[in-house]
PQR file with spaces between the fields and no chain letter, atoms N, CA, C, O and H, PARSE charges and radii, in Angstrom:
ATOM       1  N    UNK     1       0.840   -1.185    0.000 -0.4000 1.5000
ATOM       2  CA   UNK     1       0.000    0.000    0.000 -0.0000 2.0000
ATOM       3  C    UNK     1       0.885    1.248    0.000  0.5500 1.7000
ATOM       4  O    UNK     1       1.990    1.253    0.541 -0.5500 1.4000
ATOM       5  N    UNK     2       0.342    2.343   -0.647 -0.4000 1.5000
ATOM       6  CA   UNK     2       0.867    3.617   -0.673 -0.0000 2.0000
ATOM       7  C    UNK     2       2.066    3.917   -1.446  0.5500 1.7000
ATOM       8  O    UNK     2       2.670    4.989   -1.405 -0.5500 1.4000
ATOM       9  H    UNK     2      -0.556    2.339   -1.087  0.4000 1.0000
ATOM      10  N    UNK     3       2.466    2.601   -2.364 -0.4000 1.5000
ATOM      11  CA   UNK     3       3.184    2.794   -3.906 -0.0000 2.0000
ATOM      12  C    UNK     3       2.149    3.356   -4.892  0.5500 1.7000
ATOM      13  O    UNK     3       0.982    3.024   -5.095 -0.5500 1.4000
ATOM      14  H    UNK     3       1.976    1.730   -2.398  0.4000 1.0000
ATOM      15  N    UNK     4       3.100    4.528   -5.576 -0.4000 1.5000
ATOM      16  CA   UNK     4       2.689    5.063   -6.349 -0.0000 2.0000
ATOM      17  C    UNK     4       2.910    4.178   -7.705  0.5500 1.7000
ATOM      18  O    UNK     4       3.941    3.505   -7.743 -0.5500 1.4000
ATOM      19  H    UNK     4       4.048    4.799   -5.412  0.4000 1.0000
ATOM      20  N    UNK     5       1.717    4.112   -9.201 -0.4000 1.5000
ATOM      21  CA   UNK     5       1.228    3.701  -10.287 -0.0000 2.0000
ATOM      22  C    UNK     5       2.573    3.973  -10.675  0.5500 1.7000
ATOM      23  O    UNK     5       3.313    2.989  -10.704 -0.5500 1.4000
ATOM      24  H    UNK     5       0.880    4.659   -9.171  0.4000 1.0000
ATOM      25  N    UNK     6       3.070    5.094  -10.985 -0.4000 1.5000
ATOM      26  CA   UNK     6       3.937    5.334  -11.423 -0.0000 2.0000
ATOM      27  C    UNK     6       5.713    4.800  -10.811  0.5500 1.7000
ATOM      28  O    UNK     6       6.775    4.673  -11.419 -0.5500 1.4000
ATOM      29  H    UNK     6       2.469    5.893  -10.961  0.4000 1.0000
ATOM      30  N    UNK     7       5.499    4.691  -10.006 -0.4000 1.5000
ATOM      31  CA   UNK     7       6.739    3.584   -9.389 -0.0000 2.0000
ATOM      32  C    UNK     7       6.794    2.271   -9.784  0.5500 1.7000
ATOM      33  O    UNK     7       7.843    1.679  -10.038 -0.5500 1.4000
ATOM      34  H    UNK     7       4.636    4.794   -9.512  0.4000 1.0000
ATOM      35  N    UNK     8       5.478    1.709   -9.853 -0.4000 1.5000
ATOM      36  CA   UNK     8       5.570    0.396   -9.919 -0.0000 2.0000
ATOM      37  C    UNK     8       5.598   -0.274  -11.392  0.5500 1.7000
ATOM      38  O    UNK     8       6.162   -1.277  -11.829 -0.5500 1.4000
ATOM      39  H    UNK     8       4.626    2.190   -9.647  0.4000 1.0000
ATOM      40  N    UNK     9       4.675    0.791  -12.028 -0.4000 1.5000
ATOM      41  CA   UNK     9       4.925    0.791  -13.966 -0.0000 2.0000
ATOM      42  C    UNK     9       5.737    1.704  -14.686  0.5500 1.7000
ATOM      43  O    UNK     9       5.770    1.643  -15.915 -0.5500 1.4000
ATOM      44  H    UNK     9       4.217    1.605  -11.673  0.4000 1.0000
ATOM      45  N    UNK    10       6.465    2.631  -13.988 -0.4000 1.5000
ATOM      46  CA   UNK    10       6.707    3.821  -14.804 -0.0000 2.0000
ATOM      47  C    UNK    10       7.182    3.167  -15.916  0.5500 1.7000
ATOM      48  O    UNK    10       6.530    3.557  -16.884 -0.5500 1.4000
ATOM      49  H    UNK    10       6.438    2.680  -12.989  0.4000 1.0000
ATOM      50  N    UNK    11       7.947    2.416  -16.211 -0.4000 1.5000
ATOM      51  CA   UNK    11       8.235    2.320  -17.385 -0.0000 2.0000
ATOM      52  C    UNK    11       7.340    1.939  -18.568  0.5500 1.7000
ATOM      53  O    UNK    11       7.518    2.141  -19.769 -0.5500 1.4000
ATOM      54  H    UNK    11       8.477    2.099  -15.425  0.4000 1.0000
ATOM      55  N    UNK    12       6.409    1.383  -17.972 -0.4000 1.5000
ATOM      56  CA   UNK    12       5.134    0.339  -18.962 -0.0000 2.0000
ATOM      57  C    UNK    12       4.252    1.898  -19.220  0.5500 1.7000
ATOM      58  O    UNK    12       3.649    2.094  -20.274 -0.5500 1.4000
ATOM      59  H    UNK    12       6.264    1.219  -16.996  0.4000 1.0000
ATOM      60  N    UNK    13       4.274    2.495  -18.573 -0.4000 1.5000
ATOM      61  CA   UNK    13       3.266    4.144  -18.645 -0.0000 2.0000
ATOM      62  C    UNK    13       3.705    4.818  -19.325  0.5500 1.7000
ATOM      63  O    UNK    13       2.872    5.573  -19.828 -0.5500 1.4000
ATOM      64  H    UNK    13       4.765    2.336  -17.716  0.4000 1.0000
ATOM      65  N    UNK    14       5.171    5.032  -19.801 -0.4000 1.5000
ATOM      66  CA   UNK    14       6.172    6.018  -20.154 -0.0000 2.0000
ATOM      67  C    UNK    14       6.158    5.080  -21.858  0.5500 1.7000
ATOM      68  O    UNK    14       6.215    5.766  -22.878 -0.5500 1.4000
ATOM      69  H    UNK    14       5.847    4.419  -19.393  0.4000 1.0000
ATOM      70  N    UNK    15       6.102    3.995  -21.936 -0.4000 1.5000
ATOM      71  CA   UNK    15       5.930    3.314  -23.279 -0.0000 2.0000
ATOM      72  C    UNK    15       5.123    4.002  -23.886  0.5500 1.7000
ATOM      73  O    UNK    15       5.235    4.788  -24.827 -0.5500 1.4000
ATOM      74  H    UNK    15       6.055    3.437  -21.108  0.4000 1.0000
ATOM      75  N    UNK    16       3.695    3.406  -22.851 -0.4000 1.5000
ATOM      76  CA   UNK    16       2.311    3.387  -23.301 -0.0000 2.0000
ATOM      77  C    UNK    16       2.120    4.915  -23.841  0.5500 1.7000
ATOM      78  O    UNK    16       1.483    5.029  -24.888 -0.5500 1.4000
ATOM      79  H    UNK    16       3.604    2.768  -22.087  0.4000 1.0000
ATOM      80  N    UNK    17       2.691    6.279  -23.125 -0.4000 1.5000
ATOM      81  CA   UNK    17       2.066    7.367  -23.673 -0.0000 2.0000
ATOM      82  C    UNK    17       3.294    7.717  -24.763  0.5500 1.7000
ATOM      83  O    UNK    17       2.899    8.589  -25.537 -0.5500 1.4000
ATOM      84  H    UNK    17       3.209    6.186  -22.274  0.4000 1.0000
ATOM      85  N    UNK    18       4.480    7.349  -25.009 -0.4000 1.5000
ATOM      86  CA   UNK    18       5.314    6.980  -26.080 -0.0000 2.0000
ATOM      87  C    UNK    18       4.450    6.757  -27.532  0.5500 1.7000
ATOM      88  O    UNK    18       4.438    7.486  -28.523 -0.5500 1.4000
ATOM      89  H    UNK    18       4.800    6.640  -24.380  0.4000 1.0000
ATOM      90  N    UNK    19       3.822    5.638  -27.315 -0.4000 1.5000
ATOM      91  CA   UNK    19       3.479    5.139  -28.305 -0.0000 2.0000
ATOM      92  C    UNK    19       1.950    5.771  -28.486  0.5500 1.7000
ATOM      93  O    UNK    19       1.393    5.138  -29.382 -0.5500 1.4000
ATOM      94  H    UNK    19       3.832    5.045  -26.510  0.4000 1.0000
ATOM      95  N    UNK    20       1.099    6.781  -27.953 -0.4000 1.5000
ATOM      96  CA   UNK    20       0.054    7.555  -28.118 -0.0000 2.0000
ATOM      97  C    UNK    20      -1.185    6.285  -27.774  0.5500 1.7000
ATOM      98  O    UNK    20      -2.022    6.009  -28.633 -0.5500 1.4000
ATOM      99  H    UNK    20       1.551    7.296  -27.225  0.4000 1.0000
ATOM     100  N    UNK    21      -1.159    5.557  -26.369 -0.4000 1.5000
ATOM     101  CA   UNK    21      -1.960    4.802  -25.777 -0.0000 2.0000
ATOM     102  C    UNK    21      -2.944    5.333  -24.702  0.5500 1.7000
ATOM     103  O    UNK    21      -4.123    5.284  -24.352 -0.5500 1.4000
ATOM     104  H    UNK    21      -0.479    5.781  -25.671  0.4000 1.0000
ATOM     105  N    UNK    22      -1.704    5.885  -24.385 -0.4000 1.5000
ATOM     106  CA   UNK    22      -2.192    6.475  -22.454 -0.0000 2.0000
ATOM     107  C    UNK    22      -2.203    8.253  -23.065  0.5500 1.7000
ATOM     108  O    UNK    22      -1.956    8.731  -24.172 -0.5500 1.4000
ATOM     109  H    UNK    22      -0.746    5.925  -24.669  0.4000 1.0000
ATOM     110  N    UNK    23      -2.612    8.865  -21.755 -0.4000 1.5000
ATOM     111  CA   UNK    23      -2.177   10.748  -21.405 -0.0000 2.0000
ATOM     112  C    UNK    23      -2.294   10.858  -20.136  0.5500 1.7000
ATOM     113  O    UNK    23      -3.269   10.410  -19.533 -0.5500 1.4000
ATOM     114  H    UNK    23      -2.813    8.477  -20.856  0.4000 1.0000
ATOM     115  N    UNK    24      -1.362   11.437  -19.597 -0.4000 1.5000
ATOM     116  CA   UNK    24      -1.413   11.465  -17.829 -0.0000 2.0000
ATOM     117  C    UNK    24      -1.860   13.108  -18.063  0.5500 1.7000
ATOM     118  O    UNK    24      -1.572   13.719  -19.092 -0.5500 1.4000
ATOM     119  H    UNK    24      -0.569   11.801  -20.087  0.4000 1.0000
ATOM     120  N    UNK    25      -2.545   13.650  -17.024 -0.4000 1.5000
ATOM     121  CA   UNK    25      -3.362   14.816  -17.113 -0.0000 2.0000
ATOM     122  C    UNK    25      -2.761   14.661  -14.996  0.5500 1.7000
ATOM     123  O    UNK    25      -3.041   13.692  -14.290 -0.5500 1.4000
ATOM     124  H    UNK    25      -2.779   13.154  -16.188  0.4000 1.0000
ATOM     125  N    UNK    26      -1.989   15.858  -14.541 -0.4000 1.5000
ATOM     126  CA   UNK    26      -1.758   15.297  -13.265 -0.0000 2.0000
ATOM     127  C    UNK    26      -2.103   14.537  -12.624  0.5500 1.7000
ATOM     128  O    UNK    26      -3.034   14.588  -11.820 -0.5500 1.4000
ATOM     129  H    UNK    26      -1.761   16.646  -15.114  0.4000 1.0000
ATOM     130  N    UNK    27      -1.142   13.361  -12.960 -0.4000 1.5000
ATOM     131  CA   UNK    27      -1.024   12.084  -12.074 -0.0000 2.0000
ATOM     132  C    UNK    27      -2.373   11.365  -12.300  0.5500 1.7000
ATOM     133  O    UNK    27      -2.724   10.468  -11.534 -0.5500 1.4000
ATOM     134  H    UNK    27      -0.385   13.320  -13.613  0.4000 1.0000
ATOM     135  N    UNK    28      -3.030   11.701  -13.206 -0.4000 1.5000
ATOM     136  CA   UNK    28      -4.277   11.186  -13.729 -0.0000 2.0000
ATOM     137  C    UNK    28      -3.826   10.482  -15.416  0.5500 1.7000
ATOM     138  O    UNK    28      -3.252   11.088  -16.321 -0.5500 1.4000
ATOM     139  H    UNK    28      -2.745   12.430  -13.829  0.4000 1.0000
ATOM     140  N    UNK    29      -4.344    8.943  -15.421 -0.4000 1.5000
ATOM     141  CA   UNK    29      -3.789    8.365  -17.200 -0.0000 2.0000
ATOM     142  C    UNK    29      -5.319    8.087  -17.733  0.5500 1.7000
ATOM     143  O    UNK    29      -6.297    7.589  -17.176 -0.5500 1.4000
ATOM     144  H    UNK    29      -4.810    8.450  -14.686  0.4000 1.0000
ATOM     145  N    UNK    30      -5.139    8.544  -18.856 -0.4000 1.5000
ATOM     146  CA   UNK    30      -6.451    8.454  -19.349 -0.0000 2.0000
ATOM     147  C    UNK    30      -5.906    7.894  -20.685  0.5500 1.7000
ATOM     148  O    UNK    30      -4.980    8.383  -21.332 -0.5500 1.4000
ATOM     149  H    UNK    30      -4.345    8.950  -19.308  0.4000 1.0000
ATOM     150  N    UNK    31      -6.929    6.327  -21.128 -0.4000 1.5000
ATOM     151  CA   UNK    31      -6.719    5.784  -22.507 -0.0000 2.0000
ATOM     152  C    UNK    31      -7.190    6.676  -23.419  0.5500 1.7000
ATOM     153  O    UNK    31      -8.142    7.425  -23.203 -0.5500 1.4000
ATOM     154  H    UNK    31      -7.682    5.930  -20.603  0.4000 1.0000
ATOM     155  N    UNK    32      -6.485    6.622  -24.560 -0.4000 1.5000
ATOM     156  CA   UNK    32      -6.689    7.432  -25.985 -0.0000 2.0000
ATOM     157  C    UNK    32      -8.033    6.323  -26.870  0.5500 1.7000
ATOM     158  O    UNK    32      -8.381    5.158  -26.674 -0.5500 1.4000
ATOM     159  H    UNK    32      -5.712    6.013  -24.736  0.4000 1.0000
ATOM     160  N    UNK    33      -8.355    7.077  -27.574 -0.4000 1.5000
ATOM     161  CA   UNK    33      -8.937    6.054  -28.377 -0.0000 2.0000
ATOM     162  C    UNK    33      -8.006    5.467  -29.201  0.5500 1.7000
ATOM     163  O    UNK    33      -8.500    4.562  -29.873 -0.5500 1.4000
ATOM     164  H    UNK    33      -8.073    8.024  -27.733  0.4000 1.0000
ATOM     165  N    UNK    34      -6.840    5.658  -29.387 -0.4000 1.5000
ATOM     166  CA   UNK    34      -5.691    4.566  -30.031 -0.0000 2.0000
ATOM     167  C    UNK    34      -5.813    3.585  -29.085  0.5500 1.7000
ATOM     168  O    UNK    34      -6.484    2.565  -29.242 -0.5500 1.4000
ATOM     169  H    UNK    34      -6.438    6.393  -28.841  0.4000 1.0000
ATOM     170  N    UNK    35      -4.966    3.959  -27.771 -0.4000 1.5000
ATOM     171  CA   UNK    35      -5.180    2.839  -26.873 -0.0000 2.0000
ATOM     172  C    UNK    35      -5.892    2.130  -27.168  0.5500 1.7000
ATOM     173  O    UNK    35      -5.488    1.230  -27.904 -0.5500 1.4000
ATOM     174  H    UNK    35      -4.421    4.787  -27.643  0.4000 1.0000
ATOM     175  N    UNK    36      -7.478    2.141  -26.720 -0.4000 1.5000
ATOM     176  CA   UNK    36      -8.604    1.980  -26.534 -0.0000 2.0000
ATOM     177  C    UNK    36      -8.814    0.964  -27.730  0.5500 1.7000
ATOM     178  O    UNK    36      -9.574   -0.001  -27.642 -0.5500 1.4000
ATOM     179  H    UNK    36      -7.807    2.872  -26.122  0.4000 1.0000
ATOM     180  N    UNK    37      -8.023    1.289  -28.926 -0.4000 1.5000
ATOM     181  CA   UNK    37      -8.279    0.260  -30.282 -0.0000 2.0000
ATOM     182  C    UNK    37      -7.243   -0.767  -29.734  0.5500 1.7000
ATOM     183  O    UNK    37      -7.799   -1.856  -29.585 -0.5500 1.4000
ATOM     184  H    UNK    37      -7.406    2.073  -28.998  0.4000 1.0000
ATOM     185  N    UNK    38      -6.385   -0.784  -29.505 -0.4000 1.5000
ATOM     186  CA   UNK    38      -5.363   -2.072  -29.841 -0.0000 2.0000
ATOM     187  C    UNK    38      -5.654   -2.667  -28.220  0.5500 1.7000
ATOM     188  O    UNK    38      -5.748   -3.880  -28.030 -0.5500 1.4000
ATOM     189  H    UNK    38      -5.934    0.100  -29.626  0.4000 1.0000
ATOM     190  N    UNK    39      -5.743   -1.979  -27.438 -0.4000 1.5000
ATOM     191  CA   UNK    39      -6.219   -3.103  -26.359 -0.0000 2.0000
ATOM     192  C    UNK    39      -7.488   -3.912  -26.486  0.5500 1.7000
ATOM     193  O    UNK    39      -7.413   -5.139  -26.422 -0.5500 1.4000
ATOM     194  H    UNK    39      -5.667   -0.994  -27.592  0.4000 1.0000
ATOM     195  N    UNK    40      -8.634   -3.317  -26.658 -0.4000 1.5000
ATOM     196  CA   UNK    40      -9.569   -4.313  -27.135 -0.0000 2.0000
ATOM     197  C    UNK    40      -9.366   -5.093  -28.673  0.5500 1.7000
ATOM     198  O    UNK    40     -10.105   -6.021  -29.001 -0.5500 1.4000
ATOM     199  H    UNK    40      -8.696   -2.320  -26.710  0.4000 1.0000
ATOM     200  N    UNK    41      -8.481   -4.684  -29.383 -0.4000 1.5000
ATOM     201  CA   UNK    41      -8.205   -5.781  -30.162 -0.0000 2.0000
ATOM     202  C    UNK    41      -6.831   -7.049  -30.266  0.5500 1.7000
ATOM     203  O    UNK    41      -6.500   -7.936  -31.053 -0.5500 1.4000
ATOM     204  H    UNK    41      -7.880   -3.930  -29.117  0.4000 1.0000
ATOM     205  N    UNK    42      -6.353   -6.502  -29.005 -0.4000 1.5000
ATOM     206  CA   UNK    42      -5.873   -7.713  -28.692 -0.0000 2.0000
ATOM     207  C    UNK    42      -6.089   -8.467  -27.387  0.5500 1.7000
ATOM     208  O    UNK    42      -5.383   -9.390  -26.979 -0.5500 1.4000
ATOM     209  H    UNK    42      -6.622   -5.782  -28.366  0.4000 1.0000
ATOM     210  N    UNK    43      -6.989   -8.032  -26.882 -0.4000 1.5000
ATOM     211  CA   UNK    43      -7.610   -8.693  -25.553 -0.0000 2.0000
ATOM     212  C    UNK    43      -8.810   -9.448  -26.244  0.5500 1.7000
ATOM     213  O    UNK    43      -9.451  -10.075  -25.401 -0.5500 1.4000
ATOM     214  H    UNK    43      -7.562   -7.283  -27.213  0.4000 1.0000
ATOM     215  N    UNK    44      -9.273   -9.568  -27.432 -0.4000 1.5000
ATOM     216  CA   UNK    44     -10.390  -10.387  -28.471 -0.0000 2.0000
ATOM     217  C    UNK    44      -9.554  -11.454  -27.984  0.5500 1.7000
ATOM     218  O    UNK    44      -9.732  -12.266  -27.075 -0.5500 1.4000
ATOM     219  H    UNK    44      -8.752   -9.058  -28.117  0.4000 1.0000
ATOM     220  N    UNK    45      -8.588  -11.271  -28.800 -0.4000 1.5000
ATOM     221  CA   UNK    45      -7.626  -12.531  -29.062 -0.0000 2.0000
ATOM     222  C    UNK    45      -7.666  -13.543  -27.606  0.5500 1.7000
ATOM     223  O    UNK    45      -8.179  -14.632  -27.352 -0.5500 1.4000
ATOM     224  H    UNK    45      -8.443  -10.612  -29.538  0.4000 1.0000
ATOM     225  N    UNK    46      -6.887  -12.614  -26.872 -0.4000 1.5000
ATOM     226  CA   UNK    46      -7.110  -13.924  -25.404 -0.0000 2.0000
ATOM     227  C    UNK    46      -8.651  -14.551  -24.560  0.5500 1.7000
ATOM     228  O    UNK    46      -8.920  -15.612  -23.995 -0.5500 1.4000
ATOM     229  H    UNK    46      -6.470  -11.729  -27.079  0.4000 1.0000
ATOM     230  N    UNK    47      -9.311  -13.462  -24.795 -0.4000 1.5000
ATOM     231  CA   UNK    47     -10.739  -13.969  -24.582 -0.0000 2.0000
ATOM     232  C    UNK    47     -11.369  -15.178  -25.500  0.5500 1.7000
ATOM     233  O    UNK    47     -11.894  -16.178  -25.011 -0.5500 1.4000
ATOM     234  H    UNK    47      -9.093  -12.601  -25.254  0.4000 1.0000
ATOM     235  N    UNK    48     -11.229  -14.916  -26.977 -0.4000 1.5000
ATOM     236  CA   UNK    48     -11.686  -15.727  -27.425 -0.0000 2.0000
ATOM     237  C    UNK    48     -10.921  -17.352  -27.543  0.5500 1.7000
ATOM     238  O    UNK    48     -11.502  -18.243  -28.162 -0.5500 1.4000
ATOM     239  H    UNK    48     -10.802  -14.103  -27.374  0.4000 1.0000
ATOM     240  N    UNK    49      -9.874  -17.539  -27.025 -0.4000 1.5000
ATOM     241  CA   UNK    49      -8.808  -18.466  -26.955 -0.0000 2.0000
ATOM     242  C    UNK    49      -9.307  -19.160  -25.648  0.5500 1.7000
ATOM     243  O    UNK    49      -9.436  -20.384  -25.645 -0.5500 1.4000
ATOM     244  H    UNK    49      -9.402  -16.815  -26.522  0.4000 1.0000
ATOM     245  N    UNK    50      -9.563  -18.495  -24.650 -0.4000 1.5000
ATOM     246  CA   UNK    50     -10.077  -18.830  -23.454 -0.0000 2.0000
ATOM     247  C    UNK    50     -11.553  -19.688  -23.467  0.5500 1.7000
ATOM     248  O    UNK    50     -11.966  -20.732  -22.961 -0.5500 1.4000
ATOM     249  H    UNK    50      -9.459  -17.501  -24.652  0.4000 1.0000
ATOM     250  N    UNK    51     -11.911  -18.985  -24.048 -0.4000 1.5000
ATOM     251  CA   UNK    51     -13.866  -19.384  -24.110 -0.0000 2.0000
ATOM     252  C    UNK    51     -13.895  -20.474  -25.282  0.5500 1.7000
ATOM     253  O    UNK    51     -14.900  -21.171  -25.422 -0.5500 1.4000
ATOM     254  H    UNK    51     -11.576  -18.137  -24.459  0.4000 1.0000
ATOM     255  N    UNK    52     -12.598  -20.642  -26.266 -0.4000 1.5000
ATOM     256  CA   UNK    52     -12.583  -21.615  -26.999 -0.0000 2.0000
ATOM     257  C    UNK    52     -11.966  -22.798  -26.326  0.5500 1.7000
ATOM     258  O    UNK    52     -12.476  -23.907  -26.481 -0.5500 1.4000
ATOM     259  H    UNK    52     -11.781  -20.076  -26.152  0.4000 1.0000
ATOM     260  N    UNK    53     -10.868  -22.628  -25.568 -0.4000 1.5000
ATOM     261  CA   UNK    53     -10.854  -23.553  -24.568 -0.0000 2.0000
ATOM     262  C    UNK    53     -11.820  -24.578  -23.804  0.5500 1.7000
ATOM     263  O    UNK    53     -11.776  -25.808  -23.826 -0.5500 1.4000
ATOM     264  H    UNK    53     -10.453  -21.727  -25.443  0.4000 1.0000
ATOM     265  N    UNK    54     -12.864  -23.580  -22.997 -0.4000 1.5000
ATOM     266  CA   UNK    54     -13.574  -24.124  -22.002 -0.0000 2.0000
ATOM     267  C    UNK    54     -14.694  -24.262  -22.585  0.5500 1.7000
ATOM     268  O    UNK    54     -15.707  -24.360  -21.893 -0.5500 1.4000
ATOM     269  H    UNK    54     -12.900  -22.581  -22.979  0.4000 1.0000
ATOM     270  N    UNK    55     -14.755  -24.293  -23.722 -0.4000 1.5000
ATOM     271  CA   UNK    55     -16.124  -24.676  -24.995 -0.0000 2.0000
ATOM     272  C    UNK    55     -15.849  -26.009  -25.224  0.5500 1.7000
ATOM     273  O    UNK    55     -16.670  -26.919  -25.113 -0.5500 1.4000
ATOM     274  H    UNK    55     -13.932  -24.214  -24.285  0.4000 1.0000
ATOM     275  N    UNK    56     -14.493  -26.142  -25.598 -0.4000 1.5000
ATOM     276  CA   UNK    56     -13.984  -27.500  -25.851 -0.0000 2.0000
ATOM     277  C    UNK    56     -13.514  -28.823  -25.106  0.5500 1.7000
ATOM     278  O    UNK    56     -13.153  -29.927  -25.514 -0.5500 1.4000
ATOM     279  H    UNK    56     -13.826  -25.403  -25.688  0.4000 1.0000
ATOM     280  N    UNK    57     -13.705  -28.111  -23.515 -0.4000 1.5000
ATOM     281  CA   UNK    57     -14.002  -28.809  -22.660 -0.0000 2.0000
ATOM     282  C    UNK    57     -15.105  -28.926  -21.921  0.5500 1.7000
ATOM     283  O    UNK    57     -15.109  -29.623  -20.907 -0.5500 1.4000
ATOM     284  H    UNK    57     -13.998  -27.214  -23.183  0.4000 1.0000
ATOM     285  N    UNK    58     -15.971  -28.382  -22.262 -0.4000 1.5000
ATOM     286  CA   UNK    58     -17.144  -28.583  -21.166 -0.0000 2.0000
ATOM     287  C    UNK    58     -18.290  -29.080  -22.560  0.5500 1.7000
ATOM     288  O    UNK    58     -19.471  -29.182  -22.226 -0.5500 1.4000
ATOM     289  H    UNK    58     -15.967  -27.815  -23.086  0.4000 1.0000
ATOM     290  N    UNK    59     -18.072  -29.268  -23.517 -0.4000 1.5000
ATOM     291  CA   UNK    59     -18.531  -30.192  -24.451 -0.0000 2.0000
ATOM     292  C    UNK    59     -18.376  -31.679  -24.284  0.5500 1.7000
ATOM     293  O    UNK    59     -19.242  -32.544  -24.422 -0.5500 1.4000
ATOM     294  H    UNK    59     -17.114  -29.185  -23.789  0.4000 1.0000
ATOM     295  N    UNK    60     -17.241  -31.798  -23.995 -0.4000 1.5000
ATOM     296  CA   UNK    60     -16.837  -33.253  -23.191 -0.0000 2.0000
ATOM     297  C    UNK    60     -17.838  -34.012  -22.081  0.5500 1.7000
ATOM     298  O    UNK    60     -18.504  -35.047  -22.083 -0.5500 1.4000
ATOM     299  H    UNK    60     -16.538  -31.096  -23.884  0.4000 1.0000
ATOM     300  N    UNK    61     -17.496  -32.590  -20.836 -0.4000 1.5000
ATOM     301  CA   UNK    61     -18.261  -32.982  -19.603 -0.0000 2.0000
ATOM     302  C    UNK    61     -18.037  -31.728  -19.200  0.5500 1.7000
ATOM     303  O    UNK    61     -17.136  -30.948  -18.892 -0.5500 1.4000
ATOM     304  H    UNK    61     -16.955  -31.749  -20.834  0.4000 1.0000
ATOM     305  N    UNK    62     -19.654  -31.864  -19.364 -0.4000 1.5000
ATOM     306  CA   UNK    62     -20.444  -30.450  -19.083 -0.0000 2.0000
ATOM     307  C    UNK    62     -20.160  -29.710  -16.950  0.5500 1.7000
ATOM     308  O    UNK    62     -20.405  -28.544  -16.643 -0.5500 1.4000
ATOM     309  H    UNK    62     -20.386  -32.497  -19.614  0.4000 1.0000
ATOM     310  N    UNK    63     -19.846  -30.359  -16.333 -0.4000 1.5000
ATOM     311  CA   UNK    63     -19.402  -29.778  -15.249 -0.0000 2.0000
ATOM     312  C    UNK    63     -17.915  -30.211  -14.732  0.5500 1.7000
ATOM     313  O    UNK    63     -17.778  -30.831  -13.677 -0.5500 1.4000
ATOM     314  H    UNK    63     -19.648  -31.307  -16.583  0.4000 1.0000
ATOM     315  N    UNK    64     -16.787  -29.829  -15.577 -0.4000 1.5000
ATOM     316  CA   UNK    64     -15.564  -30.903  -15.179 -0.0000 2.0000
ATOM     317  C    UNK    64     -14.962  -29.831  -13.725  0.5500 1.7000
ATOM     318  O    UNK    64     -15.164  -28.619  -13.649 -0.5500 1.4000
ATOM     319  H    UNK    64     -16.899  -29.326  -16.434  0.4000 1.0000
ATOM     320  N    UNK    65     -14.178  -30.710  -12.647 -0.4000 1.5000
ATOM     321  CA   UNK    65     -13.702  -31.053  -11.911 -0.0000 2.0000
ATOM     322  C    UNK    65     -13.222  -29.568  -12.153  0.5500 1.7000
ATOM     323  O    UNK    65     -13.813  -28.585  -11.704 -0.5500 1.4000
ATOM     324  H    UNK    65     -14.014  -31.695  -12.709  0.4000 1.0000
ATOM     325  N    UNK    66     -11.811  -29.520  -13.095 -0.4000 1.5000
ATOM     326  CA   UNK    66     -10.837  -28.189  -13.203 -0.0000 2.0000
ATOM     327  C    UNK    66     -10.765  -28.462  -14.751  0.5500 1.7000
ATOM     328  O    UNK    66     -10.930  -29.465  -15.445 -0.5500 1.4000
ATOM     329  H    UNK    66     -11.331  -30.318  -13.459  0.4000 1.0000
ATOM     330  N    UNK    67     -10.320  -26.607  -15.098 -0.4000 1.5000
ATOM     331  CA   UNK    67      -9.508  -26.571  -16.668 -0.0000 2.0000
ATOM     332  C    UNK    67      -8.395  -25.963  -16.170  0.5500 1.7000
ATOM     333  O    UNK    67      -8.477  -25.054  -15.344 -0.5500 1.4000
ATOM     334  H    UNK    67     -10.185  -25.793  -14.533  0.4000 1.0000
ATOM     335  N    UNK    68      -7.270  -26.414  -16.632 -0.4000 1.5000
ATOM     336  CA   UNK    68      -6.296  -25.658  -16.878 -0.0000 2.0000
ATOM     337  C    UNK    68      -6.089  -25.239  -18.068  0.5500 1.7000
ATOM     338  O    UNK    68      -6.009  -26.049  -18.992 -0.5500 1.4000
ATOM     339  H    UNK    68      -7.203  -27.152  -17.303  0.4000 1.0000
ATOM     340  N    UNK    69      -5.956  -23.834  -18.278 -0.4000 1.5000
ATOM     341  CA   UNK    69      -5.633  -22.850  -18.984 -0.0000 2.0000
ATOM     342  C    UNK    69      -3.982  -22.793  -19.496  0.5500 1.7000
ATOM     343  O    UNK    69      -3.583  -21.859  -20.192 -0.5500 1.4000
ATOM     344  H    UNK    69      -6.021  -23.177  -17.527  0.4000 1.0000
C-alpha cells in the first residue's frame, strides 16, 4: 500500500504514452482512443482463446472437476 502507479509501472506508462496509448493529465492516465483500439483488439484474441478452450471442454463434460488454462 501507498506505492505510487507510477513507481511500480513507470516504465510500462512512459511506453504506453510513447506510443500515443495512455495521457497522464496530473497524475491522472487516461486511454486514448488509439489505446482503446489495440487493447480491445488484442484482448479479443485472449478472450476468445479462453472461451474456446472451455467450450472444448465442457462439451466433453459439461461440469468438469478443473480446466487448466
Amino acid at each position: 500500500m501507498g506505492v505510487t502507479l507510477k513507481k511500480v509501472y513507470g516504465f510500462e506508462l512512459g511506453f504506453a504514452k510513447r506510443l500515443g496509448f495512455i495521457r497522464e493529465h496530473d497524475g491522472i492516465y487516461e486511454m486514448t482512443l488509439k489505446g482503446a483500439f489495440y487493447y480491445h483488439y488484442y484482448e479479443s484474441f485472449y478472450t476468445l482463446s479462453y472461451i474456446d478452450k472451455m467450450w472444448g471442454i465442457m462439451r466433453k463434460e459439461a461440469f468438469p472437476e478443473q480446466i487448466k488454462m
